[in-house]
C-alpha positions in Angstrom: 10.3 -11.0 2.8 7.7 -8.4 4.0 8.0 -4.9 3.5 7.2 -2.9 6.7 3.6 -1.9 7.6 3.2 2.1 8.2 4.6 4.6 5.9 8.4 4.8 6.5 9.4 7.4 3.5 8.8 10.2 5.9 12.1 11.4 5.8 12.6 11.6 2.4 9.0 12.4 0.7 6.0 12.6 2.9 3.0 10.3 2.7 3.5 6.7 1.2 6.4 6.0 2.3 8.5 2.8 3.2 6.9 2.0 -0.3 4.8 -0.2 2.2 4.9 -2.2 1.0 6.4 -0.9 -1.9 4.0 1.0 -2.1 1.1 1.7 -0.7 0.3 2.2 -4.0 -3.3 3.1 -5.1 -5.5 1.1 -5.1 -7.7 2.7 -7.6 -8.9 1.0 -11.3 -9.4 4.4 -13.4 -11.2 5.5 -15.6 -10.0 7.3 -19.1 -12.6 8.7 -20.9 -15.7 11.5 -20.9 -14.9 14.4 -18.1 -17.7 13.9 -16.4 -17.9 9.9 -16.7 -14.6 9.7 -15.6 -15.1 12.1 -12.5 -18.2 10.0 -12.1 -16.6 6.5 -12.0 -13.8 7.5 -9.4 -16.1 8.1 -7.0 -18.4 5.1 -7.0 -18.0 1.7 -6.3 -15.1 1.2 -9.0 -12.9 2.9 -6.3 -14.9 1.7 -3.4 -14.3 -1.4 -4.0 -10.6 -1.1 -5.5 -11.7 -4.9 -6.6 -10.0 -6.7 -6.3 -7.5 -3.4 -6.0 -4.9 -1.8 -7.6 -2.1 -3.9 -7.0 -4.2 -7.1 -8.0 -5.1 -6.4 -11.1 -3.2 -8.9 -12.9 -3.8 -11.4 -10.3 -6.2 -11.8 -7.0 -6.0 -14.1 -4.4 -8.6 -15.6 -2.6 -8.6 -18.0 -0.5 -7.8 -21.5 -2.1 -7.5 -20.0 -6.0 -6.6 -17.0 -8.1 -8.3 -15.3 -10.6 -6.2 -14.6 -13.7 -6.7 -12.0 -16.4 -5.9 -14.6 -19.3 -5.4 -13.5 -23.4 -6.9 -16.8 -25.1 -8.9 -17.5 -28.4 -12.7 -17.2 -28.3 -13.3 -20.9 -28.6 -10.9 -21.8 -25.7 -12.5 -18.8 -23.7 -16.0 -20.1 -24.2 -15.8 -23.8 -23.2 -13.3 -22.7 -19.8 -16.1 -20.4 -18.6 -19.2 -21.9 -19.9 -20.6 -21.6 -16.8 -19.9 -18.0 -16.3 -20.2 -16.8 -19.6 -22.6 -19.0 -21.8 -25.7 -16.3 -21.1 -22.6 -13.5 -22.5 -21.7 -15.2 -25.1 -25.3 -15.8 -26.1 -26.3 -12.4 -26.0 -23.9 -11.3 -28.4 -24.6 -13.7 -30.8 -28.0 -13.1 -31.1 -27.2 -9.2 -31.4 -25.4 -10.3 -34.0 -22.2 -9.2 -32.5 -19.8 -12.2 -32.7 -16.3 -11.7 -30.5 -14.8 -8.8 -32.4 -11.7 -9.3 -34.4 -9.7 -6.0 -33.0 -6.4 -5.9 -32.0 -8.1 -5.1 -28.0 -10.5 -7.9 -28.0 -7.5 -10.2 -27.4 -7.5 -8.8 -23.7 -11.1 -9.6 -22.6 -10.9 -10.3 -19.2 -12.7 -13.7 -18.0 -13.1 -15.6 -14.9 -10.5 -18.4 -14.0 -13.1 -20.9 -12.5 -16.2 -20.1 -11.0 -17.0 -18.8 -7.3 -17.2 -22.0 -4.8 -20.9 -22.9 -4.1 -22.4 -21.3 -1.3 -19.8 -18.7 -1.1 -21.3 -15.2 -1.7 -17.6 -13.3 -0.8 -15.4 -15.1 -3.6 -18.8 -14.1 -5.4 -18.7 -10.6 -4.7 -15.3 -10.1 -5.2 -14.8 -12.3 -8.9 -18.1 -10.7 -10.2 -17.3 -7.4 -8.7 -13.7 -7.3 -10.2 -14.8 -8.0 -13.9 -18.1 -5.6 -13.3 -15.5 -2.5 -12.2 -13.0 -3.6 -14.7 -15.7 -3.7 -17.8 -17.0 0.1 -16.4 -13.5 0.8 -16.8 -13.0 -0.3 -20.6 -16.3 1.2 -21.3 -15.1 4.4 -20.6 -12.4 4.4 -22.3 -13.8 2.8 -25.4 -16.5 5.9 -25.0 -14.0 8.4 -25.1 -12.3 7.0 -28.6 -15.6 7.2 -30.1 -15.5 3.5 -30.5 -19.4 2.7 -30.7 -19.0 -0.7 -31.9 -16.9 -2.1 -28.7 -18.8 0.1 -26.5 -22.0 -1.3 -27.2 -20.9 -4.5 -27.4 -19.3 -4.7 -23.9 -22.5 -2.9 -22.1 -24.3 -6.1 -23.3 -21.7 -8.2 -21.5 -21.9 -5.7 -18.6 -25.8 -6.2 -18.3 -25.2 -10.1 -18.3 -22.1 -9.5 -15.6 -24.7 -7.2 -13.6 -27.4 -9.8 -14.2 -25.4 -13.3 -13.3 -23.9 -10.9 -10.1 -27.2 -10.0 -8.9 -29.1 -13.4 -9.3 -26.0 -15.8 -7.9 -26.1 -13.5 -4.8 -29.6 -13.9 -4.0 -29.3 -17.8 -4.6 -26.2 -18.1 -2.2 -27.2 -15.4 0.3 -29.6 -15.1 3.3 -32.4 -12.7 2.7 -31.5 -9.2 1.1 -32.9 -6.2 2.6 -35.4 -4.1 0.9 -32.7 -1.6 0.6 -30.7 -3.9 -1.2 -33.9 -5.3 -3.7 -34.2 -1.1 -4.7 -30.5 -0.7 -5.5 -30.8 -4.0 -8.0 -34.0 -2.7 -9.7 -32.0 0.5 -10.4 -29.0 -1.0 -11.5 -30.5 -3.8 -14.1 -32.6 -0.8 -15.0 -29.3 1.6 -16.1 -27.6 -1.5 -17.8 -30.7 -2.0 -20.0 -31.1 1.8 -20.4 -27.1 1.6 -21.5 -27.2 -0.7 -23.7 -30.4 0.4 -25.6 -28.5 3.6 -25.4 -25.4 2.3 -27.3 -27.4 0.6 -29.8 -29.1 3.6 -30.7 -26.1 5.6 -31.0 -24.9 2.8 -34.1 -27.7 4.0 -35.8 -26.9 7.5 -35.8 -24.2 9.3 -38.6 -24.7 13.0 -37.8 -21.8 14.0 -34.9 -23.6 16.6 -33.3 -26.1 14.1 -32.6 -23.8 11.7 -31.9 -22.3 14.2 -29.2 -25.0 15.1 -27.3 -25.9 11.3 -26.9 -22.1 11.0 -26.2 -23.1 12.8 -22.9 -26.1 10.9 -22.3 -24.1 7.6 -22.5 -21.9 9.4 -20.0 -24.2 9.7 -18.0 -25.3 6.5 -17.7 -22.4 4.6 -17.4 -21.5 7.2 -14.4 -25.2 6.4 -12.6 -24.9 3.0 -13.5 -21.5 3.0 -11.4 -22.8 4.9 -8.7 -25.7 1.9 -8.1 -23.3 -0.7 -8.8 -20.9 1.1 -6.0 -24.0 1.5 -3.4 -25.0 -2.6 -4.6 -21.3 -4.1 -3.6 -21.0 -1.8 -0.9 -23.8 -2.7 1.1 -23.7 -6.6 0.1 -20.1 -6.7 1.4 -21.2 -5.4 4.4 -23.5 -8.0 5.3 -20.8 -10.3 4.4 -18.4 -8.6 6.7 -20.9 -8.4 9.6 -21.4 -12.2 8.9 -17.8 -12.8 9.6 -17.5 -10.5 12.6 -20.6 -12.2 14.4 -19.0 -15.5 14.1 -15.6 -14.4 15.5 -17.3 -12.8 18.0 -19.4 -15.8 19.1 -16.9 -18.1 18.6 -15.3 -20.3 21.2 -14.2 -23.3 18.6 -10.4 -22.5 17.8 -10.5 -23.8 13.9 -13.7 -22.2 13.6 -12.0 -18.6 14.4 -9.0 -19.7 12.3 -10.6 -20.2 9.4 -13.2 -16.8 9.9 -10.3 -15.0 10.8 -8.1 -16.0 7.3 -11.4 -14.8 5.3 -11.3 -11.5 7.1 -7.6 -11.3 6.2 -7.9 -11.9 2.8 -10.9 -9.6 2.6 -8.2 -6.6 4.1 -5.8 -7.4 1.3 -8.4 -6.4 -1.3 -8.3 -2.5 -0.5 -8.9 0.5 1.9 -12.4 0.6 1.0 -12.5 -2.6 2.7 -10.6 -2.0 6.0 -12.9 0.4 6.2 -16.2 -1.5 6.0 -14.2 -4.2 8.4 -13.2 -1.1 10.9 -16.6 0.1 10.9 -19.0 -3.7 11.2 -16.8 -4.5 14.7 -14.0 -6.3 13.2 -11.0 -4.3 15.6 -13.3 -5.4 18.5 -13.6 -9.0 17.7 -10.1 -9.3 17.0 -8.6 -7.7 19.9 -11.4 -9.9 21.9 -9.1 -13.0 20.1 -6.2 -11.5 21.7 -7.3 -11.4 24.6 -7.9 -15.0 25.3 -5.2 -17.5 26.6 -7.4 -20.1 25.0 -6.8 -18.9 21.3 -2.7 -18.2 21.9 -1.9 -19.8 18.8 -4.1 -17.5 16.6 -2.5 -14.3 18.0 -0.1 -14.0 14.8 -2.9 -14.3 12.6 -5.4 -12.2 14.4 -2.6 -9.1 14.8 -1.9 -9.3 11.3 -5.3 -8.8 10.2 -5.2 -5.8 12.7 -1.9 -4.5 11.4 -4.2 -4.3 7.8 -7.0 -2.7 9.1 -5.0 0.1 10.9 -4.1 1.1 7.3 -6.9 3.1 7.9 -7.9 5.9 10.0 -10.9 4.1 11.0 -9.2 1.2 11.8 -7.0 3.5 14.6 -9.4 5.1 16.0 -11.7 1.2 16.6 -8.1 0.1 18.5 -7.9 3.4 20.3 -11.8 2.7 22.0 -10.7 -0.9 22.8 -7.0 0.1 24.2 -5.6 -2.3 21.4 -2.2 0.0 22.6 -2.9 -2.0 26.3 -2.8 -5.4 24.9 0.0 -4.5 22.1 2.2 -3.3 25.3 1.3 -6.0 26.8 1.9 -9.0 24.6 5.3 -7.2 23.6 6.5 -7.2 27.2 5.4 -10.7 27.8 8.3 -13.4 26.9 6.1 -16.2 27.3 4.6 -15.3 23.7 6.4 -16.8 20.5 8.8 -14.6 18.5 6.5 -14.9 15.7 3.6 -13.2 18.0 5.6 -9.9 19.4 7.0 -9.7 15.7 3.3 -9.2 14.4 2.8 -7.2 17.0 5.1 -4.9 16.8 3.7 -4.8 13.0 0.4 -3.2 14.8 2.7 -0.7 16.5 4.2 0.3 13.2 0.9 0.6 11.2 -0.8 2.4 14.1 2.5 5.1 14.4 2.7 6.0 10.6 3.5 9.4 10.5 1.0 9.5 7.4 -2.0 8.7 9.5 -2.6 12.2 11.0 -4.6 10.5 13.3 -2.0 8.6 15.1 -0.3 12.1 16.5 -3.6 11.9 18.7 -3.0 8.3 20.7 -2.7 9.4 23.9 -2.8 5.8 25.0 0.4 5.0 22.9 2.2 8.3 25.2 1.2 6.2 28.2 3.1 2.6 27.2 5.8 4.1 24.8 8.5 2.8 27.7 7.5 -0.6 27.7 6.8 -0.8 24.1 10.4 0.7 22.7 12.2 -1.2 25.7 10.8 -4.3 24.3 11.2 -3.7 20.4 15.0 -3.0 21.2 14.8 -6.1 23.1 13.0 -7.7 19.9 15.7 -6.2 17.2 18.5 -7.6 19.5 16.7 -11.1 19.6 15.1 -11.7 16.1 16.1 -14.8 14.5 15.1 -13.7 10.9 15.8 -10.5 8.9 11.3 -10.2 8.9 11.3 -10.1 12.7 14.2 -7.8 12.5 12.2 -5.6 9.8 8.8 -5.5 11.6 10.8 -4.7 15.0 13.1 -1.7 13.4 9.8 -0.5 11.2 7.7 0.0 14.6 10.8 2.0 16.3 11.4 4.1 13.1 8.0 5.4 13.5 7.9 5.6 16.9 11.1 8.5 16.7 8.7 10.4 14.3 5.9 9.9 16.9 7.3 11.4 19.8 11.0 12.7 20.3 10.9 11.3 23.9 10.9 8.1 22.2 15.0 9.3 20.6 16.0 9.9 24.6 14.5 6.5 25.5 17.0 4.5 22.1 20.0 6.4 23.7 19.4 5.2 27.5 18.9 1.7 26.1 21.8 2.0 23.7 19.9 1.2 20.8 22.5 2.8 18.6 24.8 -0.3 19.5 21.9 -3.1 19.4 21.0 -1.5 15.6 24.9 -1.3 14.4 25.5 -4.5 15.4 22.7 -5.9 13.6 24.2 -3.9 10.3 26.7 -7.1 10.1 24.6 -9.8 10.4 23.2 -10.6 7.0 20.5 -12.6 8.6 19.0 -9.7 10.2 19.4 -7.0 8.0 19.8 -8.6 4.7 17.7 -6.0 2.4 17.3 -2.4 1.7 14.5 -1.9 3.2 16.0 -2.8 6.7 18.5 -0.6 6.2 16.1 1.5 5.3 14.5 1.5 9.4 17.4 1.6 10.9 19.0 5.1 9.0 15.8 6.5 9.3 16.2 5.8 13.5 20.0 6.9 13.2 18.4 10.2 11.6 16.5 11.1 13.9 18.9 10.3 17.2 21.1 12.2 15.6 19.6 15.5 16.6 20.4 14.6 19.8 24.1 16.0 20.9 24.5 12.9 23.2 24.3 10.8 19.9 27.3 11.8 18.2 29.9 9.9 20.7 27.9 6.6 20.9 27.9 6.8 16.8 31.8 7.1 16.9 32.4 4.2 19.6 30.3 1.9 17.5 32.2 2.8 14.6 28.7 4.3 13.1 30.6 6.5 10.9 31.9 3.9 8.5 28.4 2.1 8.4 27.0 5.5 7.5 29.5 6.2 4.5 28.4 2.3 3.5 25.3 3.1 3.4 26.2 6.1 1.0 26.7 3.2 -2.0 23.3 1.1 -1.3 22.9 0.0 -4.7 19.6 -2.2 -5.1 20.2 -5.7 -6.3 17.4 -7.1 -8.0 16.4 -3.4 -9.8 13.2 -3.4 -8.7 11.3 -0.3 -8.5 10.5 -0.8 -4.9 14.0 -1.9 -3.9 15.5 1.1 -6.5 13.7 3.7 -4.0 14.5 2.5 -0.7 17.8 2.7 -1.8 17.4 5.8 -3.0 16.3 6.7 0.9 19.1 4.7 2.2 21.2 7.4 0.3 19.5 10.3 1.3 18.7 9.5 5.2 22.7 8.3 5.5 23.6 12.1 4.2 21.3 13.8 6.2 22.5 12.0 9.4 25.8 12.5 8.3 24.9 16.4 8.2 23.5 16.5 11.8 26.5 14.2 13.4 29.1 16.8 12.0 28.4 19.7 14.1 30.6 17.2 16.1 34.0 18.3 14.9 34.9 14.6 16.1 32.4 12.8 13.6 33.3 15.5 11.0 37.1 14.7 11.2 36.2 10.9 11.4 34.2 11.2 8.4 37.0 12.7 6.7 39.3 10.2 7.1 37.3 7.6 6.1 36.9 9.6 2.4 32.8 10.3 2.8 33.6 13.8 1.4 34.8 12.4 -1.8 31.7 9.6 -1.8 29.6 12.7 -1.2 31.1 14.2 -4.5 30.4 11.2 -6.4 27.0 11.2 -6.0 26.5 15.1 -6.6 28.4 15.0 -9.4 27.4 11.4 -11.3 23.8 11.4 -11.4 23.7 7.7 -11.7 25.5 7.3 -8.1 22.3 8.1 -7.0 19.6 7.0 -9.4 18.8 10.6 -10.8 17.5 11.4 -7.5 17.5 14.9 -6.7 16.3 14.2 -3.0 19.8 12.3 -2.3 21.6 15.3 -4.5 20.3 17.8 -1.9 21.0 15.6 0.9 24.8 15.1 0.0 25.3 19.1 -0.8 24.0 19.5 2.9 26.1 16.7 4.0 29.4 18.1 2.0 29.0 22.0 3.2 28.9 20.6 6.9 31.8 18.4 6.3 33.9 21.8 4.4 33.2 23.6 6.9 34.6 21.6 9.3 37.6 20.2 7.4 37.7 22.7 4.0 41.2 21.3 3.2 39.5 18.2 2.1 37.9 19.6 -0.7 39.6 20.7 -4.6 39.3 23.7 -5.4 36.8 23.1 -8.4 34.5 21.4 -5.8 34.8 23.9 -3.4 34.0 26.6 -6.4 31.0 24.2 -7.9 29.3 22.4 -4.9 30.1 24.7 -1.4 30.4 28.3 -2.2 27.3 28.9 -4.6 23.8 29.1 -2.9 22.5 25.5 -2.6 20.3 26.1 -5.5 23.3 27.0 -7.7 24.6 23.6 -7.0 21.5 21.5 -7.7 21.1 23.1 -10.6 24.7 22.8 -11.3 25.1 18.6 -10.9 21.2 18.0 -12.0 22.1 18.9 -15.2 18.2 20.9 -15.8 17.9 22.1 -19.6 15.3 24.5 -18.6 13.5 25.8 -21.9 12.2 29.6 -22.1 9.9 29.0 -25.1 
């Protein structure tokens, strides 16, 4: 199941939200060691690259294989990767530094098969990955004062650089000059880093050693500067590649398969989408879209757009092409497959995140908002999966952050039935994080006066206090947090339907003020999570106020008549220390 594009945590914790998927978690390899060599590798190509990226560090796809990080003994290591890792392996010998016996050795990272001949991206990326990954160690290593390791692994980082740079040239066209000067100067630091290291073995005196410490810092952070500039600019040429052959293309498998390999290039990082946003890729895409002749790649091509518009770059390329034109139109347009409004409403809901500052400024998106929310209702009402359902309700939960004209435009096309309904089929909205869209639209409706008597004839209430006991099923911390924002965004709209004394009395009698108790008081009602805490105090002092009978006196005491801070502090059970 796919998590929604965009950032849908809005109203719970600004930016990252929806935990799109699960996250949009960073992307970033760190670095722990030396001040300055740490500041130093998070701004080069370690980060640039996010290679493979953050949340494929223990595994990266590319197309046709994986690359795994695998723990196996030196012999077994050796003979898998000869090819990769003979020149390594020889180096070290004849430094007379065999594979070390400490505990961290075990978790040298190698590469699972070698790149495909001829292929200078699965190049990039494999050598790139192990390149970022050893600057990463190095640093660390540094900053335990672990000379040994440290030397030891520049060595195999100068063979890494070495093998990257050579099995590029061999496999690409010709480099540019630029490209020839940023080589020299990184085979030039990785010599200069590991005569560096060897020196420092050499040396017992620790002022000494500390001022070299520095020097090695130094290094290391240059070093990843010119490895940073090196990958950058060769995965740009790659990119461009790509780009001019979509853009030329007129053969349908021939833009299938270029369009696949600029997919899996978004799925390796922001850095990325950027280069792909900034080389033409929005433009060649959206040309894709455009043409009856490639209907059947539409899915594929909008998905890659819904990754690109991940970034700001990426919004502003659709923005110059009116991508929000074409999105309205293949939405509106029956004719198209499910599966091809369902990716497109994905683009809606990446290009609407309310953590993209620059989506507040589509002035396009103003102009088709009618056709585009008409037909997402129509899409939520339709979908024959819980995913179309998701991508559908994800794109309208954004769209009610977007503009509030877009909360008038739900009521008039009685979304708040077509979404309620949906709450009791299980093949539509089947997971948390559906649930998670449609409380998040009920939320914001809900400021609406109008709202409060379509919620009550759709028997919205009881749904609501349901969704006051999402508990996550497979305790994942992904699913653990969007119920956590089920919880919180069913007590909030709770709070803004009970200025209706109709919804407060409903809500009432169906026992939400004592469900509302529960979680204040039992912090394991609501996974610890003082975001839902404050939500249900809201929700319980709109409800007493209302209906105050309801209520004990020892609630009333504890969780109304304090301040609000009183209360929190009160059911969060905070041992605050004064030492």
């Amino acid at each position: 199941m796919r998590r929604p594009p965009g950032n849908g945590e809005a109203a719970s914790k600004g930016p990252g939200g929806w935990g799109l998927w699960g996250v949009q978690e960073s992307r970033r390899l760190c670095c722990a060691g030396h001040d300055r060599c740490g500041q130093a590798l998070l701004q080069i190509g370690i980060n640039m690259m996010a290679l493979p990226g953050g949340r494929h560090l223990d595994s990266v796809t590319l197309p046709g294989q994986r690359l795994h990080l695998m723990q196996v003994d030196s012999v077994q290591r050796w003979m898998e990767d000869l090819k990769l890792m003979t020149e390594c392996e020889c180096m070290c010998v004849l430094q007379a530094k065999p594979i070390s016996l400490e505990e961290d050795a075990q978790g040298d990272l190698i590469l699972a098969g070698g790149p495909g001949p001829g292929d200078p991206l699965q190049l990039l990326l494999k050598r790139g990955w192990v390149i970022s990954t050893e600057l990463r160690r190095i640093g660390q290593k540094l900053a335990q004062d672990r000379w040994a390791r440290v030397h030891s692994m520049s060595v195999r980082l100068t063979c890494h650089a070495r093998s990257m740079v050579s099995e590029y040239s061999a496999v690409s066209r010709n480099s540019s000059k630029e490209m020839g000067q940023i080589e020299k100067l990184l085979m030039e630091k990785c010599s200069e880093l590991s005569a560096v290291t060897e020196r420092c073995l050499q040396v017992e005196n620790e002022h000494v050693l500390k001022s070299m410490k520095a020097c090695v810092s130094e290094t290391l952070s240059t070093l990843g500067q010119h490895f940073g500039q090196l990958l950058e600019l060769a995965l740009t040429r790659e990119v461009q590649a790509l780009v001019r052959k979509i853009d030329a293309s007129d053969n349908i498998y021939t833009t299938e398969s270029t369009t696949g390999n600029l997919f899996s290039l978004t799925q390796e990082g922001a850095p990325l989408c950027r280069i792909i946003a900034k080389e033409g890729g929005v433009v060649a895409l959206f040309k894709v879209c455009r043409q009856d002749s490639f209907r059947c790649l539409y899915p594929q091509a909008l998905r890659t757009l819904a990754s690109i518009c991940c970034v700001e770059e990426g919004v502003h390329q659709l923005e110059k092409v009116d991508g929000v034109l074409c999105l309205a139109d293949i939405l509106t347009d029956d004719s198209h497959s499910e599966a091809t409004r369902a990716e497109a409403a994905a683009v809606v809901a990446q290009v609407t995140s309310p953590h993209l500052p620059v989506t507040q400024h589509l002035s396009s998106f103003l102009e088709s908002m009618e056709e585009i929310v008409t037909a997402l209702v129509k899409l939520c009402q339709e979908a024959s999966s819980g995913e179309v359902f998701l991508l559908a309700s994800a794109a309208l939960a954004n769209i009610t952050f977007f503009d509030t004209m877009a909360c008038e435009m739900l009521l008039q096309l009685n979304a708040i039935r077509v979404l309620l309904e949906a709450c009791s089929d299980k093949q539509r909205v089947d997971t948390p994080y559906t649930r998670d869209q449609i409380v998040t639209i009920l939320a914001n409706m809900s400021v609406l006066e109008q709202c409060a008597s379509d919620i009550i004839q759709e028997n919205g209430v009881q749904l609501i206090m349901g969704m006051l006991s999402e508990k996550p099923r497979s305790g994942t911390p992904a699913e653990v947090a969007a119920c956590e924002r089920v919880q919180q965004k069913a007590a909030v709209t709770l709070a803004r339907l009970s200025r209706d004394p109709d919804v407060a009395r409903e809500a009432v009698r169906l026992s939400c003020m004592s469900r509302l108790i529960e979680l204040c008081r039992s912090p394991s009602e609501r996974n610890s999570s003082d975001a839902v805490l404050v939500a249900c105090l809201a929700a319980l002092r709109r409800l007493a106020g209302v209906c105050p009978e309801g209520l004990q006196d020892s609630d009333f005491q504890q969780l109304v008549q304090p301040r609000l801070v009183d209360s929190f502090l009160l059911c969060s059970n905070m041992e605050e220390s004064f030492v």
